[in-house]
C-alpha positions as CSV (number, residue, x, y, z in Angstrom):
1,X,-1.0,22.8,37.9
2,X,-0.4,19.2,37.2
3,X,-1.2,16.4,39.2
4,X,0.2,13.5,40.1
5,X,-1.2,10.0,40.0
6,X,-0.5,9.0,44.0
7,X,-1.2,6.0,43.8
8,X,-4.4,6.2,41.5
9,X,-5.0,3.3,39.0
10,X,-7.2,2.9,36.2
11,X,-9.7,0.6,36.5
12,X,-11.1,0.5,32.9
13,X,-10.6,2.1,29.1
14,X,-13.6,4.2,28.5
15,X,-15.4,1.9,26.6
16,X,-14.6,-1.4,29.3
17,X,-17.7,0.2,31.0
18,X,-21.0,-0.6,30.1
19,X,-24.8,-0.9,31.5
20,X,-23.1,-4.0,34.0
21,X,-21.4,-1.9,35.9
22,X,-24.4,0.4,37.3
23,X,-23.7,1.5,40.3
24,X,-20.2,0.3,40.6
25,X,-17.4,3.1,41.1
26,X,-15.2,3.0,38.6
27,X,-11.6,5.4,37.7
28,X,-11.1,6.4,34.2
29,X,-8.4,8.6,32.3
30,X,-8.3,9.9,29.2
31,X,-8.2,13.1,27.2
32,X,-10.7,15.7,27.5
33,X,-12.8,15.9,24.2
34,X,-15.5,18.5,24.8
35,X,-16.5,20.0,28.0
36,X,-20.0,21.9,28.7
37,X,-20.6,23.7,31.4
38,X,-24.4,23.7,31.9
39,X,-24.5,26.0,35.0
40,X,-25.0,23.8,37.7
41,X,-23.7,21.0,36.1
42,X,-20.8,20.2,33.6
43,X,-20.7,17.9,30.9
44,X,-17.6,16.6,29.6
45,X,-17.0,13.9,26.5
46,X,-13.4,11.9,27.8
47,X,-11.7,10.2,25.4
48,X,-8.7,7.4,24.8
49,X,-8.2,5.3,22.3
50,X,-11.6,2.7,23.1
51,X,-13.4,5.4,22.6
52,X,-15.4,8.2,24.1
53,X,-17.4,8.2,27.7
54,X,-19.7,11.1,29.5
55,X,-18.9,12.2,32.6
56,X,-21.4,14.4,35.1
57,X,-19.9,16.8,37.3
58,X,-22.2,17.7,40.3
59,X,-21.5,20.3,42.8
60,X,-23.3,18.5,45.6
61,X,-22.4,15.0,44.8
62,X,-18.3,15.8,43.9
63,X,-17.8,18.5,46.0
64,X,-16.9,22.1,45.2
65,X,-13.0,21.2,45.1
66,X,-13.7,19.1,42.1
67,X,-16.5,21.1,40.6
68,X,-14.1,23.9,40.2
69,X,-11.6,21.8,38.4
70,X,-14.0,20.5,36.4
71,X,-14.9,24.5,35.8
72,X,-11.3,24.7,34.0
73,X,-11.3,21.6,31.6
74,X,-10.8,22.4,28.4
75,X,-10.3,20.0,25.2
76,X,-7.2,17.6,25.4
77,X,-6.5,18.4,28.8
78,X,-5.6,14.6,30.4
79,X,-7.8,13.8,33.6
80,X,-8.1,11.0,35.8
81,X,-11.9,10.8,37.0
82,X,-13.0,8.2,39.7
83,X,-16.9,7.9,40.0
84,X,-20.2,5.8,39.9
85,X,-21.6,4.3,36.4
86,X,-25.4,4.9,36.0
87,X,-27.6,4.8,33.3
88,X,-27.9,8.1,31.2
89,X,-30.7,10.4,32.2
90,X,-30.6,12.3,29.0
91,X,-31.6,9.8,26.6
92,X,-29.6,6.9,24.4
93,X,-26.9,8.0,22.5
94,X,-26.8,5.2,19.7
95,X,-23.9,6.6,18.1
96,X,-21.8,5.4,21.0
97,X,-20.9,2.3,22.3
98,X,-21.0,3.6,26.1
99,X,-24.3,5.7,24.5
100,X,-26.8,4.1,27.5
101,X,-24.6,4.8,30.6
102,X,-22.8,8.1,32.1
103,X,-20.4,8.5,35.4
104,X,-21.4,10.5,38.0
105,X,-18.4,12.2,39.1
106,X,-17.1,12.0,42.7
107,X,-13.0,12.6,42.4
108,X,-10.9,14.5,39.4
109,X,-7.2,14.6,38.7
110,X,-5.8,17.2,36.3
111,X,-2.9,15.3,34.9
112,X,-1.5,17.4,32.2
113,X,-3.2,21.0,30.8
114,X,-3.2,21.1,27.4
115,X,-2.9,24.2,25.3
116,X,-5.5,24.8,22.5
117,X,-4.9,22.6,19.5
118,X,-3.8,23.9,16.1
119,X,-7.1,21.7,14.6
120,X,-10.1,19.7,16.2
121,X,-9.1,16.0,17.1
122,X,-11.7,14.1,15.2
123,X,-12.8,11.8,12.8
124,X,-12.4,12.6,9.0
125,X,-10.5,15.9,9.7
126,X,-10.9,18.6,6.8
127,X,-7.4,19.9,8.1
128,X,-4.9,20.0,5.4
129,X,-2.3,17.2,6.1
130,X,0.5,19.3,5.8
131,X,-1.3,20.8,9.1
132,X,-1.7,17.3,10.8
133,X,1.6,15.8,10.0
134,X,3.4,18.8,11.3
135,X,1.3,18.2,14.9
136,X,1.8,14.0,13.9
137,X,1.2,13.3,17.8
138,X,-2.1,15.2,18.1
139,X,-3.2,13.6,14.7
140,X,-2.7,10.8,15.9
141,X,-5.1,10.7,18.6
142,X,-7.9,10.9,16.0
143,X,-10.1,8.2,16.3
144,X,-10.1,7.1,12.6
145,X,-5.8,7.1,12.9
146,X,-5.8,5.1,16.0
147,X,-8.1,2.4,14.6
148,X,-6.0,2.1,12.0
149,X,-3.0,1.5,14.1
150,X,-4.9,-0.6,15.7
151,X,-6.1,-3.1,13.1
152,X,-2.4,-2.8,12.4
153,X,-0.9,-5.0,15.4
154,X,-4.0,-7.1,15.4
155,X,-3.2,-8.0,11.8
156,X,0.2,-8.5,12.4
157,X,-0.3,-10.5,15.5
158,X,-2.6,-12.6,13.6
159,X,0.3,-13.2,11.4
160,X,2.5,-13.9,13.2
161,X,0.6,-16.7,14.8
162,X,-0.4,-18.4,12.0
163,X,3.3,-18.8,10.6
164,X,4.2,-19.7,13.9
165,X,1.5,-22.7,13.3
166,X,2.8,-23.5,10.2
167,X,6.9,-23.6,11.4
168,X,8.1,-20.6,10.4
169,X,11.3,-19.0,12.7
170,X,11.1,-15.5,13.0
171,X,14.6,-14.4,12.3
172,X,15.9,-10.8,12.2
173,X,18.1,-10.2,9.3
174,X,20.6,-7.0,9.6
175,X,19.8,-3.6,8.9
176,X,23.4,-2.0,8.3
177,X,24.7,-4.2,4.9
178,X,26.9,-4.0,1.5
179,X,25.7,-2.2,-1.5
180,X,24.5,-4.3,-4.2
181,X,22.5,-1.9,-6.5
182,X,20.2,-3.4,-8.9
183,X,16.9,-1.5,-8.6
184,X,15.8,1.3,-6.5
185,X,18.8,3.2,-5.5
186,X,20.0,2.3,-2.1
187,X,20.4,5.0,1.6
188,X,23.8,5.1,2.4
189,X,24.9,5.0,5.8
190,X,28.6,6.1,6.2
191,X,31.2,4.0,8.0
192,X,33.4,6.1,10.6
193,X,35.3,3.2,11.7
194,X,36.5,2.4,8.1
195,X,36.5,5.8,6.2
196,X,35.5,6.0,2.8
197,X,33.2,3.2,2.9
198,X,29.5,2.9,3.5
199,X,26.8,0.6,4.3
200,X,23.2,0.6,2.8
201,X,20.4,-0.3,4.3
202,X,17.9,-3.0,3.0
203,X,15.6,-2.5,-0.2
204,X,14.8,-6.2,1.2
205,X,16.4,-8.9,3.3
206,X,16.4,-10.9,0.3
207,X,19.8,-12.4,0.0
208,X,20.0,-12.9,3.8
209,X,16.6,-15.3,3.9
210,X,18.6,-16.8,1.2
211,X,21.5,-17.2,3.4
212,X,19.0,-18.8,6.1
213,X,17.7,-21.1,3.9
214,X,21.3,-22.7,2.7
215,X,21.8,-22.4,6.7
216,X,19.0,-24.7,6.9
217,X,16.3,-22.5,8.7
218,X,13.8,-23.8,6.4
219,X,10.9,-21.7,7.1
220,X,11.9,-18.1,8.3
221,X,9.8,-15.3,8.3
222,X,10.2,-11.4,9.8
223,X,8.5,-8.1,10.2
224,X,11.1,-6.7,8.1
225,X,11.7,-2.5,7.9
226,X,12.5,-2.0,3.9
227,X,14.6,1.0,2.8
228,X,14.4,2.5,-1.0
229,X,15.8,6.0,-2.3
230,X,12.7,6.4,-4.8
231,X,10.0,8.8,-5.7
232,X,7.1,8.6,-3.3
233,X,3.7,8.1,-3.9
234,X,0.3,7.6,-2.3
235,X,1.1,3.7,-1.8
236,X,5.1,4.1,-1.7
237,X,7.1,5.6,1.2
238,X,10.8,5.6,1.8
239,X,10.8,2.8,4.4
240,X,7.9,0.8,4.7
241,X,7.2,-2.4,6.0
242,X,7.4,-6.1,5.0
243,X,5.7,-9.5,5.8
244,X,9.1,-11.3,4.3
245,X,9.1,-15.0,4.5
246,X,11.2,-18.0,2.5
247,X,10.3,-21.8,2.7
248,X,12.9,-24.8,1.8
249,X,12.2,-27.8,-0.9
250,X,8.9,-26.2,-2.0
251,X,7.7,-25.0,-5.4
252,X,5.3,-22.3,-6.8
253,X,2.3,-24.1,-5.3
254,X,3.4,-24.8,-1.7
255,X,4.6,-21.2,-1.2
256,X,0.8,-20.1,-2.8
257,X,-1.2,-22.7,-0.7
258,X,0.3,-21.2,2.6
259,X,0.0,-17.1,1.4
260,X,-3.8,-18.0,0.5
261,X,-4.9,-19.4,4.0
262,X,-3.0,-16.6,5.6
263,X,-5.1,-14.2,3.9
264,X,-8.1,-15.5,4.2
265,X,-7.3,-16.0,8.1
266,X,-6.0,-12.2,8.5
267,X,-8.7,-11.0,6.4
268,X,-11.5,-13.4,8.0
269,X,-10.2,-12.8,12.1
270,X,-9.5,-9.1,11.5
271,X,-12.3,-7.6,9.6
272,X,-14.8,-10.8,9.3
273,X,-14.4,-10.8,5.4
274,X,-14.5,-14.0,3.6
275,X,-11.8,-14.8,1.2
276,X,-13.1,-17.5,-1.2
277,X,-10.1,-20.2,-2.0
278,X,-8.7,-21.0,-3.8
279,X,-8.2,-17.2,-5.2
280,X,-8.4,-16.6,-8.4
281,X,-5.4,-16.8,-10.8
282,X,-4.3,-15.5,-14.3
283,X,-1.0,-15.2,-16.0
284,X,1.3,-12.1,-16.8
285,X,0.2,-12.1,-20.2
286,X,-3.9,-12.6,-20.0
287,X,-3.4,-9.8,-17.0
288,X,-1.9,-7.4,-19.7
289,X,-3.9,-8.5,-22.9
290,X,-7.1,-7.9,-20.7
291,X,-6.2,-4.8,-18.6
292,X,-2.8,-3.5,-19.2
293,X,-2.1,-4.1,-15.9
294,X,0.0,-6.7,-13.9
295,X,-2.3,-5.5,-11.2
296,X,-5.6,-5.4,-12.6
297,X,-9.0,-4.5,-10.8
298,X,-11.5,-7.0,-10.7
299,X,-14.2,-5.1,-9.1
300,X,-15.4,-3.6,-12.7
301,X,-15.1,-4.4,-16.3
302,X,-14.2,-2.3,-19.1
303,X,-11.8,-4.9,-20.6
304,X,-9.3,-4.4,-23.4
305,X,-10.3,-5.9,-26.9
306,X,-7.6,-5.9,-29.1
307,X,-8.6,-4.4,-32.8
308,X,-5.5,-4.3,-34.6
309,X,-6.3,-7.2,-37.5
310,X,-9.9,-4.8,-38.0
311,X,-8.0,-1.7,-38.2
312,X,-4.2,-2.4,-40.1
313,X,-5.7,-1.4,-43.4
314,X,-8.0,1.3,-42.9
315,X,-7.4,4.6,-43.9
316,X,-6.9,5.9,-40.4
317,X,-2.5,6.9,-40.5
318,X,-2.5,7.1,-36.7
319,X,-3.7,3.2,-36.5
320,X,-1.8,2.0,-39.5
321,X,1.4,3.9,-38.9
322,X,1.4,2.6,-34.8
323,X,1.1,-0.9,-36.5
324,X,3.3,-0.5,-39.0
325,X,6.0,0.7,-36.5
326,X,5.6,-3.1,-34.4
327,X,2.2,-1.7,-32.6
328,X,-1.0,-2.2,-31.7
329,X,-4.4,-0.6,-31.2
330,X,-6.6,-1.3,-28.4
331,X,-9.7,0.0,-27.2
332,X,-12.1,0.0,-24.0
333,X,-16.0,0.3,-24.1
334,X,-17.1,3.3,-21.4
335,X,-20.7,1.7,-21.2
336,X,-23.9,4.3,-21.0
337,X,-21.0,7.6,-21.8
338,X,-21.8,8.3,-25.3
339,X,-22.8,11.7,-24.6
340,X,-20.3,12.8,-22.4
341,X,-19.8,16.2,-23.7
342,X,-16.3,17.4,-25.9
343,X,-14.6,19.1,-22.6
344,X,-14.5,15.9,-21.0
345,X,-13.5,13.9,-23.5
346,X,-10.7,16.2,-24.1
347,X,-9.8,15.9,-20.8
348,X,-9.4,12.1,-21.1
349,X,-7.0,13.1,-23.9
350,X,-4.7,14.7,-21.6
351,X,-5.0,12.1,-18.9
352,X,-4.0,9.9,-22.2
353,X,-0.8,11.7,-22.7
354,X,0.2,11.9,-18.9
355,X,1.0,8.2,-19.8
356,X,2.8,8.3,-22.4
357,X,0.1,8.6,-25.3
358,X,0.3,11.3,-28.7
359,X,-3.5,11.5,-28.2
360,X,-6.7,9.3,-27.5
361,X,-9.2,8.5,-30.7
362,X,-12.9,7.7,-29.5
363,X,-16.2,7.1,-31.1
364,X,-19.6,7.9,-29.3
365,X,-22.4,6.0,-30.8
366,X,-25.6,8.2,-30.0
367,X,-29.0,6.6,-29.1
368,X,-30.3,6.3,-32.9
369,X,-26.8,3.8,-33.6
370,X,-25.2,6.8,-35.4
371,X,-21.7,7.6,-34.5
372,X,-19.8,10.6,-33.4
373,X,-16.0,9.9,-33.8
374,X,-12.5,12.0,-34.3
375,X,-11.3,9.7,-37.2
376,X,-14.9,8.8,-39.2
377,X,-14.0,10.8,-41.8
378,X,-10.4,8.6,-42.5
379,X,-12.8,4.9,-42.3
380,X,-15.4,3.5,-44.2
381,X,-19.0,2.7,-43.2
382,X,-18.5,-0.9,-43.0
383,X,-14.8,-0.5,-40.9
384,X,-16.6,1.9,-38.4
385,X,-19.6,-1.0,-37.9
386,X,-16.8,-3.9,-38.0
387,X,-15.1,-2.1,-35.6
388,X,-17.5,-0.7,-33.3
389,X,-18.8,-4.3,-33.2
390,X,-15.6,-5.6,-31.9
391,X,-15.6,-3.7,-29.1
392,X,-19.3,-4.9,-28.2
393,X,-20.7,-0.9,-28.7
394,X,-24.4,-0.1,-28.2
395,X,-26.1,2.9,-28.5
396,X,-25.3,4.7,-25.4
397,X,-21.8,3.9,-25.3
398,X,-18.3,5.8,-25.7
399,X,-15.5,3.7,-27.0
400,X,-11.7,4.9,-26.6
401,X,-9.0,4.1,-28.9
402,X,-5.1,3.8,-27.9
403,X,-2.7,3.3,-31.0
404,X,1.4,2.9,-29.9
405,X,3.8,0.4,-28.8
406,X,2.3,-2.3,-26.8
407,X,3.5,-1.3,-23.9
408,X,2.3,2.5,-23.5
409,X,-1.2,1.1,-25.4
410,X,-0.9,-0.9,-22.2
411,X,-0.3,1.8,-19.8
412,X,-2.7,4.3,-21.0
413,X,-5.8,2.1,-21.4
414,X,-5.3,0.0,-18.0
415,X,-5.1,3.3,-16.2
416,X,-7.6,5.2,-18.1
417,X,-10.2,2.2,-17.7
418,X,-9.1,2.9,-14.0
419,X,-10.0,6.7,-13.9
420,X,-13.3,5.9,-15.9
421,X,-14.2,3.6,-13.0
422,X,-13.5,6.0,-10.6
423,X,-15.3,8.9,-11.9
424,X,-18.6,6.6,-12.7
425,X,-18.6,5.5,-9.0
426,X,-18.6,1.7,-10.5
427,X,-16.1,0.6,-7.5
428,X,-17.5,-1.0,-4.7
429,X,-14.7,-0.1,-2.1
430,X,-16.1,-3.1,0.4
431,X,-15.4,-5.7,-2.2
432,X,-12.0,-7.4,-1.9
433,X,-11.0,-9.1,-5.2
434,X,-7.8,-11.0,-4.9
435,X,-6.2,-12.4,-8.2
436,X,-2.7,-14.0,-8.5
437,X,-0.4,-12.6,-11.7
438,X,1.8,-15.5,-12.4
439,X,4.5,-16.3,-15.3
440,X,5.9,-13.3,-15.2
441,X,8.5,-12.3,-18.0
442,X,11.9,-13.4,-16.3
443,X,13.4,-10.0,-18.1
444,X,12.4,-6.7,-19.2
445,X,13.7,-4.6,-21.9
446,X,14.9,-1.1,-20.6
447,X,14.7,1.9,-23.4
448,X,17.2,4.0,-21.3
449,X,19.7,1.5,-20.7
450,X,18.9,-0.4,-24.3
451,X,19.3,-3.8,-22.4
452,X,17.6,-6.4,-20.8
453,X,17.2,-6.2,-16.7
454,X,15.9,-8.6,-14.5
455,X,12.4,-7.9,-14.3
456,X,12.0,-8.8,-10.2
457,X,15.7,-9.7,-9.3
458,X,18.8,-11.9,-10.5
459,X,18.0,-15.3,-8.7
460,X,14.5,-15.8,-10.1
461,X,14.5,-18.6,-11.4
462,X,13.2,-19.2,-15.1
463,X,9.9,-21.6,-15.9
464,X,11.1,-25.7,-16.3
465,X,10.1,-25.5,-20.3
466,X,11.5,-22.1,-20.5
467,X,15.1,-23.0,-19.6
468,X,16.2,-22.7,-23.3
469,X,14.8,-19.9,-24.2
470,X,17.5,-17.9,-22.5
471,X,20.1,-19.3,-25.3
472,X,17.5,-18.4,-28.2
473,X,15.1,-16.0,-26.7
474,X,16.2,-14.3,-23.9
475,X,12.7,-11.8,-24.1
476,X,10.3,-14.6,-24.0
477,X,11.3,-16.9,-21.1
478,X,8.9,-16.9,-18.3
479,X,9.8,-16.9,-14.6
480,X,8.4,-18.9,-12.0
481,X,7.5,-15.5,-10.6
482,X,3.8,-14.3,-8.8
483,X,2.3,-11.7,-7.2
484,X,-0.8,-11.1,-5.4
485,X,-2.9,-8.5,-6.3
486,X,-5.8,-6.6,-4.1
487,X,-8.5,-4.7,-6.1
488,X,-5.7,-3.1,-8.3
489,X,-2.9,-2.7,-5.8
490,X,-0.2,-4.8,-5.8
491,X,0.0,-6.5,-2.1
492,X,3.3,-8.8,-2.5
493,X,5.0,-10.6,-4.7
494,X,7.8,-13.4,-4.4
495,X,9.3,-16.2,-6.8
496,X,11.0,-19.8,-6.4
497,X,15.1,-18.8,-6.6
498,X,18.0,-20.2,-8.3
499,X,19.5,-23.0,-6.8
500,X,21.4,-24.8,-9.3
501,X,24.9,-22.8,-10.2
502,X,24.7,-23.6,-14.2
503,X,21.5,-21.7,-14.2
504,X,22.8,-18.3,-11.8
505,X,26.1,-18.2,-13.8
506,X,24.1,-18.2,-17.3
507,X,21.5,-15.6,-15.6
508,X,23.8,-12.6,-14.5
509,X,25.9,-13.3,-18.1
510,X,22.7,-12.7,-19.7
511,X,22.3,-9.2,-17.1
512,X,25.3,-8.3,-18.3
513,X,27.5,-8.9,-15.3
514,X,31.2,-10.1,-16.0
515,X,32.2,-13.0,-13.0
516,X,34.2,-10.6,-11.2
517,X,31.4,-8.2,-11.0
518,X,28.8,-10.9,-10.0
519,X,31.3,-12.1,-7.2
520,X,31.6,-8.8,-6.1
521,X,28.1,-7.9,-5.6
522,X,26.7,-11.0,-4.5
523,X,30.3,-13.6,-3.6
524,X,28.8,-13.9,0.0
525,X,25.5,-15.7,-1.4
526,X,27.3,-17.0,-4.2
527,X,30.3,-19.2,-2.1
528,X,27.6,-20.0,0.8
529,X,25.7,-21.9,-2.5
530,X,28.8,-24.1,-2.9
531,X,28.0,-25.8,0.3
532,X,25.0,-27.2,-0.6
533,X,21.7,-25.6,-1.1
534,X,17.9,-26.4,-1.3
535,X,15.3,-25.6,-3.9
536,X,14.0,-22.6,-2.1
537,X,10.9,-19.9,-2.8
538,X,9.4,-17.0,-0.7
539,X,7.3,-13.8,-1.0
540,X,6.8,-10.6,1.1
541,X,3.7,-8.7,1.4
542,X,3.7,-4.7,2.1
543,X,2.2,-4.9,5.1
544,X,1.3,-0.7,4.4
545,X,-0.5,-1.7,1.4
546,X,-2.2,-4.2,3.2
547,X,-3.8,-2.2,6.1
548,X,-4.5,0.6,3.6
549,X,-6.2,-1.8,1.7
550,X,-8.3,-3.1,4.8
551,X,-9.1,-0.3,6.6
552,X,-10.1,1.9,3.1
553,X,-7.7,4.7,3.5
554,X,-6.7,7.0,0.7
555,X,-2.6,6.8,1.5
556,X,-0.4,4.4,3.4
557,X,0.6,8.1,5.5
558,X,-3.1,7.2,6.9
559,X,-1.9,3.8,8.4
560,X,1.8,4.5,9.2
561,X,2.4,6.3,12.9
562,X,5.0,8.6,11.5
563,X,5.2,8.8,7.6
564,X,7.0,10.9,5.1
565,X,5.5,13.4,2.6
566,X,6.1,13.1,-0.8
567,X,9.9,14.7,-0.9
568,X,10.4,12.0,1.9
569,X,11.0,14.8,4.4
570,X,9.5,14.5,8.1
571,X,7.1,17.7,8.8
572,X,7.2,16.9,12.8
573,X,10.8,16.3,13.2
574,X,11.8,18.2,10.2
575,X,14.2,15.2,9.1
576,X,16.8,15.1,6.9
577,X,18.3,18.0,8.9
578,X,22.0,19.4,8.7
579,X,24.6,17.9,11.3
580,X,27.2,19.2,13.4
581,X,30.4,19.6,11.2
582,X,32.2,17.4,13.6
583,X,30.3,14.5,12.7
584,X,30.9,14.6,9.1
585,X,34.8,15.1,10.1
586,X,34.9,12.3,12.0
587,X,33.1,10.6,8.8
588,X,35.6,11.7,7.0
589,X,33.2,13.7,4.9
590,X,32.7,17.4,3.1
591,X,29.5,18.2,1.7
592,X,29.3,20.0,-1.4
593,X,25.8,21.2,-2.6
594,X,25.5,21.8,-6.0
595,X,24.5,25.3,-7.3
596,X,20.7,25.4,-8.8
């Protein structure tokens, strides 16, 4: 039977005691990790979230009362133990930090009993996460899960002091707000008090730090919960977290001068990394032309080279015809692979096509300089050494060939470049390569909707010199747009806004929004604009992303207490769940489910 505390506290975490307290008598709690009964004397492993701790259990020195408890322990049972730290008889543990000491039991509480877990509770579990998410709270006690946690409030602590240092207010921005749907589709939340209508909840706070800044609040920042209706995956959840902040009469430098020294703070106090400033920059366009990626990886090469001028009139149809059509052709050098045998190379084929490619041509040059290639027979001699020169081949090496529109060339080389990487171990995971993408396209062209969107939102505001373009060139204006990128992974992103009304009226005319419309998405930013307004910027970070990033988990479900899987459904809670018809009545709502 449980125990009570009665007036017991805790005098340290497991891990607050160390070789200076020999001697001293000392009450710990924790769970019960392993227990070993030795005859004659009992061993048990207690853990909390510090860490672990060995305990002794004596007959003669904690009296048979306690002995006999100790007897029952078994793993996760919670105990309170009062006793004396010594130094271990047994031998140093070096794998632990409490590895030269023990306590030498005099006094045990069984607090709780604890049936027998479903799976182990330790490091690196092999259990399926399907298993651990379902029991959330006992994965959760896992040492590797509760450092992450833990290097989560330290990080965000650490931020939040350093834009307290700089003058940013710390304003919460509301959760429950109107639709405005222009991206990710919005979660609804059903009004009862005004039937018929709904709220949505944030994708971002981005027209309220807006608000703040015409309000005058010129530096606001928040811990801001995110909501977005989308597709999950490893790095995406269906609320996640922002670091959100917007600063008043700054442009694209100021707002990049204060997110550099908060990284290199964060990443310096929390981990002891050293970001080098200032970090490294490079535009949209270089990003793409060089990895086809607006996130690239710098922590490996395998660079795009651009053969399209070599290639346009060789006999190869799949190059000319791709060019022809408004194309390109591209190609990456795979250094030291040029005998990777046909099954794997066929495999990269398909990985080709998962993104959008017809195929994948390649040419492996063997040892003696002579090539093995899927097209050689459609190129001359001299085009096959022109063009295996381009892309800087030696003997040894396999080169791979994407021929489309720019954009899928793009997609399929930067993330096949990323899967060669990743198979030939070339990734050092404790290297931390920051790069900022800047001049971003202010629009992007959607196939499905045969328009042009706004390629982050409607209030980024174009580049100075760019300004006319949208009256001649709508496609090739530039915004005054950047994000910053961690070794591939897009960490935040943020832009300097539209201040001027000229400009915002010309932008959503261009998006295809009549005055009405735009009045009735956005009216309550719109009129609060009339009163006056500063030249404003901001940026959020995914703080998910982030501590993925930093502590070198797989998934953000790794660094989140209680994440989604991929259909965003709960396994512990088993949320969405039906409600009580009442409460949809009194929401004036009927659910219909459509038939499969």
């Amino acid at each position: 039977m449980a125990e009570s505390m009665k007036g017991l506290k805790r005098t340290h975490r497991c891990t607050e005691v160390s070789n200076k307290n020999v001697n001293e008598t000392v009450t710990v709690m924790g769970w019960v990790q392993k227990s070993r009964n030795k005859g004659g004397i009992i061993f048990v492993d207690l853990r909390d979230r510090s860490g672990l701790l060995q305990i002794i259990f004596e007959e003669d020195k904690c009296g048979s009362e306690s002995f006999a408890k100790a007897e029952k322990l078994r793993s996760e049972f919670v105990v309170a133990i009062t006793g004396e730290v010594a130094m271990r008889a047994g031998g140093i543990n070096q794998n632990l930090a409490t590895g030269d000491i023990e306590i030498i039991a005099k006094d045990i509480r069984i607090l709780s009993e604890a049936e027998t877990p479903p799976f182990p509770i330790e490091e690196n579990s092999k259990t399926k996460e399907e298993i651990r998410l379902k029991y959330r709270p006992l994965d959760l006690r896992r040492p590797d899960i509760q450092s992450n946690l833990i290097l989560r409030s330290k990080v965000v602590s650490e931020i939040r002091n350093y834009l307290a240092e700089e003058g940013f207010l710390e304003i919460e921005t509301p959760i429950l707000n109107k639709s405005t749907p222009e991206g990710a589709r919005d979660y609804l939340v059903p009004s009862r008090v005004h039937p018929g209508t709904f709220y949505a909840l944030p994708q971002s706070p981005q027209i309220f730090k807006q608000l703040l800044m015409a309000s005058g609040y010129d530096r606001y920042y928040q811990v801001a919960k995110c909501f977005r209706d989308e597709d999950l995956r490893a790095d995406r959840q269906p609320e996640f977290t922002q670091i959100d902040m917007e600063l008043s009469f700054v442009d694209v430098e100021d707002v990049l001068d204060v997110n550099e020294r908060l990284l290199a703070r964060v990443f310096k106090n929390c981990l002891g990394v050293d970001v080098q400033l200032p970090i490294q920059r490079m535009t949209w366009a270089e990003a793409m032309e060089r990895f086809g990626s607006d996130k690239p990886d710098l922590r490996f090469g395998m660079e795009l080279k651009n053969v399209t001028d070599i290639v346009k009139d060789c006999g190869f149809g799949v190059f000319t015809g791709a060019i022809e059509n408004g194309g390109s052709v591209r190609a990456i050098n795979v250094k030291g692979q040029g005998a990777m045998p046909r099954k794997k190379i066929d495999a990269l084929v398909d990985f080709a096509k998962g993104y959008g490619a017809k195929g994948l041509a390649y040419i492996c040059i063997n040892e003696d300089g002579t090539f093995k290639s899927s097209f050689a027979k459609f190129m001359s001699e001299d085009e096959m050494k022109n063009l295996v020169a381009a892309v800087d081949g030696e003997p040894g090496d396999l080169l791979l060939f994407a021929a489309d529109r720019d954009k899928i060339v793009f997609s399929v080389l930067g993330a096949l470049r990323c899967e060669m990487a990743e198979q030939l171990e070339l990734i050092d995971k404790k290297d931390y390569r920051f790069l900022w993408v800047t001049e971003f396209p202010v629009f992007e062209w959607s196939d499905e909707e045969e328009r042009y969107k706004a390629m982050h939102h409607p209030f980024t505001m174009p580049m100075d010199e760019d300004l006319e373009l949208l009256d001649t060139d709508m496609g090739a204006a530039r915004a005054k747009a950047y994000d910053i990128v961690l070794n591939g992974v897009e960490l935040g992103g943020g832009s300097v806004r539209i201040h001027q009304d000229d400009v915002q009226e010309k932008m959503f005319k261009l998006l295809g929004f009549t005055e009405e419309e735009a009045h009735d998405r956005f009216g309550f930013l719109l009129d609060a604009f009339k009163y006056g307004v500063p030249p404003h910027a901001g940026l959020a970070f995914g703080l998910d992303r982030m501590i993925m990033l930093m502590t070198g988990a797989d998934s953000i479900r790794d660094v989140i207490a209680f994440p989604k899987i991929k259909d965003a459904s709960c396994l512990m809670s088993n949320a969405p769940d039906v409600v009580d018809p009442k409460q949809l009545e009194e929401l004036c709502l009927k659910v219909e489910i459509p038939e499969e």
